[in-house]
PyMOL commands that place a pseudoatom at each C-alpha (Angstrom):
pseudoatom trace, name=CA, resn=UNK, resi=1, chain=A, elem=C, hetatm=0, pos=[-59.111, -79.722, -130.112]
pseudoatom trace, name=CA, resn=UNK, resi=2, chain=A, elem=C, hetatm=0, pos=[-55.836, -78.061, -130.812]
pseudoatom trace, name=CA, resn=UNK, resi=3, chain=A, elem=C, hetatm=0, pos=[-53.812, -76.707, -127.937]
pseudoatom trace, name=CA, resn=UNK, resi=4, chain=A, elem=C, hetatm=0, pos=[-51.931, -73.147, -128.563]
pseudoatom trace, name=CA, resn=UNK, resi=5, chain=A, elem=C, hetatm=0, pos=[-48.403, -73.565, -127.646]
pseudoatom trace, name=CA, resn=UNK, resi=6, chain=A, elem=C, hetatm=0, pos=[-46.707, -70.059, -126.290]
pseudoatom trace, name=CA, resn=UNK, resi=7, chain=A, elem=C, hetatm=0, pos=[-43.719, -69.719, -127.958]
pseudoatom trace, name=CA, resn=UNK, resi=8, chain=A, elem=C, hetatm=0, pos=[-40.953, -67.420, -126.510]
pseudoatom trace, name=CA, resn=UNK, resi=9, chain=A, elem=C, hetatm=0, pos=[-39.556, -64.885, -128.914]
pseudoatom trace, name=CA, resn=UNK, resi=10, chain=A, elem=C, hetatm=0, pos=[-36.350, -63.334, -128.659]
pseudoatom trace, name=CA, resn=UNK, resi=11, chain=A, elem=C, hetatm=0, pos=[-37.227, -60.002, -128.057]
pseudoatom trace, name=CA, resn=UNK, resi=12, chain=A, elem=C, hetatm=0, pos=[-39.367, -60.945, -124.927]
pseudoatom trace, name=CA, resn=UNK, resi=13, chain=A, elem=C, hetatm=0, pos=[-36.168, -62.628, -124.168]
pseudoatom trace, name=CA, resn=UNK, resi=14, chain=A, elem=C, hetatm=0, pos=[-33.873, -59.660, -124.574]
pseudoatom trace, name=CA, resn=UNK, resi=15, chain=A, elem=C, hetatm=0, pos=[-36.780, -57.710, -122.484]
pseudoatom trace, name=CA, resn=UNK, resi=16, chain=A, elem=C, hetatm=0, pos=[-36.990, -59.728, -119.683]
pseudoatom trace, name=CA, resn=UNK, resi=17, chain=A, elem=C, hetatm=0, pos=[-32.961, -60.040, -119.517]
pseudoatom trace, name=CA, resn=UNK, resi=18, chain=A, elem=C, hetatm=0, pos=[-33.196, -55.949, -119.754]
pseudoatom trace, name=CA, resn=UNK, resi=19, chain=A, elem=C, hetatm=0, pos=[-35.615, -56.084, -116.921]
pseudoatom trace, name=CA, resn=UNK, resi=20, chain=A, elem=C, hetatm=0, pos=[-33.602, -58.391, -114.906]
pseudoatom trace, name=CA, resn=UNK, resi=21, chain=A, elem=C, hetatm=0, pos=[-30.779, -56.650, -115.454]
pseudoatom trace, name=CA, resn=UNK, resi=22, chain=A, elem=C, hetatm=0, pos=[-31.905, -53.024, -114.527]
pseudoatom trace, name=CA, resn=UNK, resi=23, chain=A, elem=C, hetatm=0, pos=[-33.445, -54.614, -111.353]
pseudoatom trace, name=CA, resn=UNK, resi=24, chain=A, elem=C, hetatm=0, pos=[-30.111, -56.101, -110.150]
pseudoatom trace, name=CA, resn=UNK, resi=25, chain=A, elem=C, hetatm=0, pos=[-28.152, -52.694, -111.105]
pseudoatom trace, name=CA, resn=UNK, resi=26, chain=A, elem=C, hetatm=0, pos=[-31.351, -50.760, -109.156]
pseudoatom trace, name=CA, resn=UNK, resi=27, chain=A, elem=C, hetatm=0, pos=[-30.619, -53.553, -106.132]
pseudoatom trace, name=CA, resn=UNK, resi=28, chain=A, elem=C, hetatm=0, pos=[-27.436, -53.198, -105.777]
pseudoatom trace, name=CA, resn=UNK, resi=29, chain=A, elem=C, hetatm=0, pos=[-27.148, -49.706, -105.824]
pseudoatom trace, name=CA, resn=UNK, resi=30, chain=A, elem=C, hetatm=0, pos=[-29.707, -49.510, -102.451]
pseudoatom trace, name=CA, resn=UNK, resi=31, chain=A, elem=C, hetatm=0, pos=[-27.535, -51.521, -100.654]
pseudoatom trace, name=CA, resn=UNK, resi=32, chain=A, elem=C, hetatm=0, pos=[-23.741, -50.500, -101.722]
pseudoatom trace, name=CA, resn=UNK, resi=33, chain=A, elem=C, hetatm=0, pos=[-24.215, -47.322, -103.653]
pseudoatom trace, name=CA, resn=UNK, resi=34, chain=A, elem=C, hetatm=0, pos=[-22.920, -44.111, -102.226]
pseudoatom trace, name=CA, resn=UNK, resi=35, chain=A, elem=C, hetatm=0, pos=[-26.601, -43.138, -100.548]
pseudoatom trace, name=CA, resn=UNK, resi=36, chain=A, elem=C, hetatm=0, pos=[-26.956, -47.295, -100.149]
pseudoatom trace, name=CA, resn=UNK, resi=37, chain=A, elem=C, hetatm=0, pos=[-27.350, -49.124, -96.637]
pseudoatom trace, name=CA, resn=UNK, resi=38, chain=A, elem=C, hetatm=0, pos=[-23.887, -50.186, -96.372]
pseudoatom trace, name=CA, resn=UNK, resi=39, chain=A, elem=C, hetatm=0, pos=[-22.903, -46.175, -96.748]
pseudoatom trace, name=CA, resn=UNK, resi=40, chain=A, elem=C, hetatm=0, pos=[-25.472, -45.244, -94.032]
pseudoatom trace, name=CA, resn=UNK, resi=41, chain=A, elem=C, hetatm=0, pos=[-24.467, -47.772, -92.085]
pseudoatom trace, name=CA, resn=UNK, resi=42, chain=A, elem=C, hetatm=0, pos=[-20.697, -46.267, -91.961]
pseudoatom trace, name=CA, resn=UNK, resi=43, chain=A, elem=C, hetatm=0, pos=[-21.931, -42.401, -91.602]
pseudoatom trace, name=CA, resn=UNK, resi=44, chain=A, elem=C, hetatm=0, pos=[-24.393, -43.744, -88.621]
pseudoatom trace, name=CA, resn=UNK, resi=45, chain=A, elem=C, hetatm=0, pos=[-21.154, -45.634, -87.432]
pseudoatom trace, name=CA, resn=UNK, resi=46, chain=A, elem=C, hetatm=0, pos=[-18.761, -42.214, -87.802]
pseudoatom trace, name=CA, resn=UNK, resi=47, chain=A, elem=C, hetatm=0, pos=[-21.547, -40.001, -86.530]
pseudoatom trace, name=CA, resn=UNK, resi=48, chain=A, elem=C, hetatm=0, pos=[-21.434, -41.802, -82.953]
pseudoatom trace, name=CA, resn=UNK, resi=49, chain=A, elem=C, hetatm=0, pos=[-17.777, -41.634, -82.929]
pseudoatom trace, name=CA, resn=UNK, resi=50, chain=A, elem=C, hetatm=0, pos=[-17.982, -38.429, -83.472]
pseudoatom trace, name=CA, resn=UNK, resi=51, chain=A, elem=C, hetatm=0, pos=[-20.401, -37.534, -80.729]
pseudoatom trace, name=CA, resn=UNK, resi=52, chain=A, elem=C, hetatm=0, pos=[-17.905, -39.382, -78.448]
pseudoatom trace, name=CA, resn=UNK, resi=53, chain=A, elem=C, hetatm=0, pos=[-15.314, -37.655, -79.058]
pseudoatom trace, name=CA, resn=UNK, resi=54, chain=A, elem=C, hetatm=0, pos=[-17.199, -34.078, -78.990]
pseudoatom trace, name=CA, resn=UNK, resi=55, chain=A, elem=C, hetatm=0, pos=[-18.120, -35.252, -75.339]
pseudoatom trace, name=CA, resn=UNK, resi=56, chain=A, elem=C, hetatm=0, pos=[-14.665, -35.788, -74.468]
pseudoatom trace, name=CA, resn=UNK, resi=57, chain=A, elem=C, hetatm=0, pos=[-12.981, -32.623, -76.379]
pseudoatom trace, name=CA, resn=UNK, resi=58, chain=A, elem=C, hetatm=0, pos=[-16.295, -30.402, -74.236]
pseudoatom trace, name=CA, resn=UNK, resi=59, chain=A, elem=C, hetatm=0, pos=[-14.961, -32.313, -70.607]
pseudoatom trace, name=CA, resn=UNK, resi=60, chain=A, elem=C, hetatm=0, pos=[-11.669, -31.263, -71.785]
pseudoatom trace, name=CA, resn=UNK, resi=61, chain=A, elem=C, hetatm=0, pos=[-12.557, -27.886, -72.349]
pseudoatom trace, name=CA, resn=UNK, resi=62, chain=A, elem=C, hetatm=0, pos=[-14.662, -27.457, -69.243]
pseudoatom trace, name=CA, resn=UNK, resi=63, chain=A, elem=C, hetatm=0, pos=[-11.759, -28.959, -67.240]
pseudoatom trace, name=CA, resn=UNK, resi=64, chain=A, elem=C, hetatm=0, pos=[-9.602, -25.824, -69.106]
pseudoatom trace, name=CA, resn=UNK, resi=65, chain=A, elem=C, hetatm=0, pos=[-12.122, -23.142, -68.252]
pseudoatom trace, name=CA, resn=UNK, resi=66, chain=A, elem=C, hetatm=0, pos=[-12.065, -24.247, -64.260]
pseudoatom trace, name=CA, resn=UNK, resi=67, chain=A, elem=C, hetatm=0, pos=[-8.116, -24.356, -64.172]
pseudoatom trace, name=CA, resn=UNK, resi=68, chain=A, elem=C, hetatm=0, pos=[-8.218, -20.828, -65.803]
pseudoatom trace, name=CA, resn=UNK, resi=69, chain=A, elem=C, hetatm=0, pos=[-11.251, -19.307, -63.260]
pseudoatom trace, name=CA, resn=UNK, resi=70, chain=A, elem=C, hetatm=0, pos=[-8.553, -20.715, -60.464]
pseudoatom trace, name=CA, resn=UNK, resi=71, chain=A, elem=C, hetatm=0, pos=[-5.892, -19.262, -61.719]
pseudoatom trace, name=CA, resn=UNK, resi=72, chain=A, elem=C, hetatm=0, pos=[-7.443, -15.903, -62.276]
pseudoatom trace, name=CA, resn=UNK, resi=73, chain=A, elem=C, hetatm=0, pos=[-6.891, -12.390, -60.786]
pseudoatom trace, name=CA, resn=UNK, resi=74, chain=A, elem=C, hetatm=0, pos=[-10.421, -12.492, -59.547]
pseudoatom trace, name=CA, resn=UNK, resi=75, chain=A, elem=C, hetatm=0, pos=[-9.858, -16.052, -58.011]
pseudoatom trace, name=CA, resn=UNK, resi=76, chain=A, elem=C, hetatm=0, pos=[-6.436, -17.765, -56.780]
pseudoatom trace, name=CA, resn=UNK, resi=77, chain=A, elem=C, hetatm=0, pos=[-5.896, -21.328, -55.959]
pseudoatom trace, name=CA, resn=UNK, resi=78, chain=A, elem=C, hetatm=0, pos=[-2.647, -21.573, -53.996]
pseudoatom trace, name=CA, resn=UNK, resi=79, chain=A, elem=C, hetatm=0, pos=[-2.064, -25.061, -54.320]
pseudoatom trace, name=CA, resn=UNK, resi=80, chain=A, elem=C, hetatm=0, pos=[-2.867, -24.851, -57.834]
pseudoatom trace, name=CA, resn=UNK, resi=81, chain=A, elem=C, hetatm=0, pos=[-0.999, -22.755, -58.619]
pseudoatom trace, name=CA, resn=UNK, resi=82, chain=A, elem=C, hetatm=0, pos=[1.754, -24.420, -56.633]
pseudoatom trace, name=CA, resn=UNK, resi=83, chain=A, elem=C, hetatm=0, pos=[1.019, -27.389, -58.318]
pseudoatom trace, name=CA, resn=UNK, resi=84, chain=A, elem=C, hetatm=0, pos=[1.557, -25.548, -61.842]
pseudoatom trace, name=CA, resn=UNK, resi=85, chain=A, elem=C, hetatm=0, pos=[5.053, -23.784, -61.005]
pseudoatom trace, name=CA, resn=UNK, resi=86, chain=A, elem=C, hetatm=0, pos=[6.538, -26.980, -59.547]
pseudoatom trace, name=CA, resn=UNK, resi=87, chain=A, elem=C, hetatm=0, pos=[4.984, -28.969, -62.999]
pseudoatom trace, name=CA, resn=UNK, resi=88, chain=A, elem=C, hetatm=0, pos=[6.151, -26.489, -65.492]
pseudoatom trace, name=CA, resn=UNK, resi=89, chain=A, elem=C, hetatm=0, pos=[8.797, -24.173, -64.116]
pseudoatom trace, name=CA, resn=UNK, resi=90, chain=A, elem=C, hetatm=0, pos=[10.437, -27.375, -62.325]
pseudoatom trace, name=CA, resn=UNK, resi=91, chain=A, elem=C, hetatm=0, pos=[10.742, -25.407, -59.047]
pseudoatom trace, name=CA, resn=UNK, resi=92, chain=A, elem=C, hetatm=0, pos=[11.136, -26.999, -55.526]
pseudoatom trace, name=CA, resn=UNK, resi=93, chain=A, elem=C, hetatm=0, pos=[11.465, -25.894, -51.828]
pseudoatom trace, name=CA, resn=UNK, resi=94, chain=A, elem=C, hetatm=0, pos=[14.333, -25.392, -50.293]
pseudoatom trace, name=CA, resn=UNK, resi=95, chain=A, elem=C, hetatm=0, pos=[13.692, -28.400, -47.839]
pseudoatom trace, name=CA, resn=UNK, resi=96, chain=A, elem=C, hetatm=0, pos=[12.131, -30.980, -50.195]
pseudoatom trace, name=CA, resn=UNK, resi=97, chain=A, elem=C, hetatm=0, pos=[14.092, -33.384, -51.630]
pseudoatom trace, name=CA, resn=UNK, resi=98, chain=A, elem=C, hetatm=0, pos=[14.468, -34.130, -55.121]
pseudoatom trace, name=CA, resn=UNK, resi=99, chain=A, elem=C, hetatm=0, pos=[14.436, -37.702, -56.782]
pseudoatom trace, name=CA, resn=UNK, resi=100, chain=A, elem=C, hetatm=0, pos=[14.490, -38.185, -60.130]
for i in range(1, 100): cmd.bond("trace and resi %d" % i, "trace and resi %d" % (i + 1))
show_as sticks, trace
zoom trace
């Protein structure tokens, strides 16, 4: 009985190191590639920053709109605006003291 040996030829060799090769390049673009995980991993990352910072800018702006209704024609806050002449006009009473 004769046994066939398998012999490996070079072109299966080239082949398989083709294969290989375009599996690797496939691989690593999934995970570091511009639409890889590593990239939605940073956008995921930016996107909650984002949102934080959207909450913060909308209290901001709703802190804004109620200053403004109090400082309306249709609505006045004395000591607000009290508050605001002595904070950006510098003004005081005439029986306050100043320290600076």
């Amino acid at each position: 009985m004769a046994r066939k040996q398998k012999t490996i030829t070079v072109s299966s060799l080239v082949a398989l190191a083709f294969g290989i090769s375009l599996a690797g390049y496939f691989t690593f673009a999934a995970v570091q590639g511009d639409y890889g995980v590593f990239r939605r991993l940073q956008i995921e990352a930016e996107k909650s920053r984002l949102e934080t910072q959207l909450q913060e800018l909308r209290l901001s702006v709703a802190v804004m709109e109620n200053k403004t209704r109090r400082m309306s024609d249709h609505y006045l806050d004395l000591d607000l605006l009290d508050e605001q002449a002595r904070k950006v006009l510098g003004l005081a009473r005439g029986d306050e003291i100043v320290v600076r």
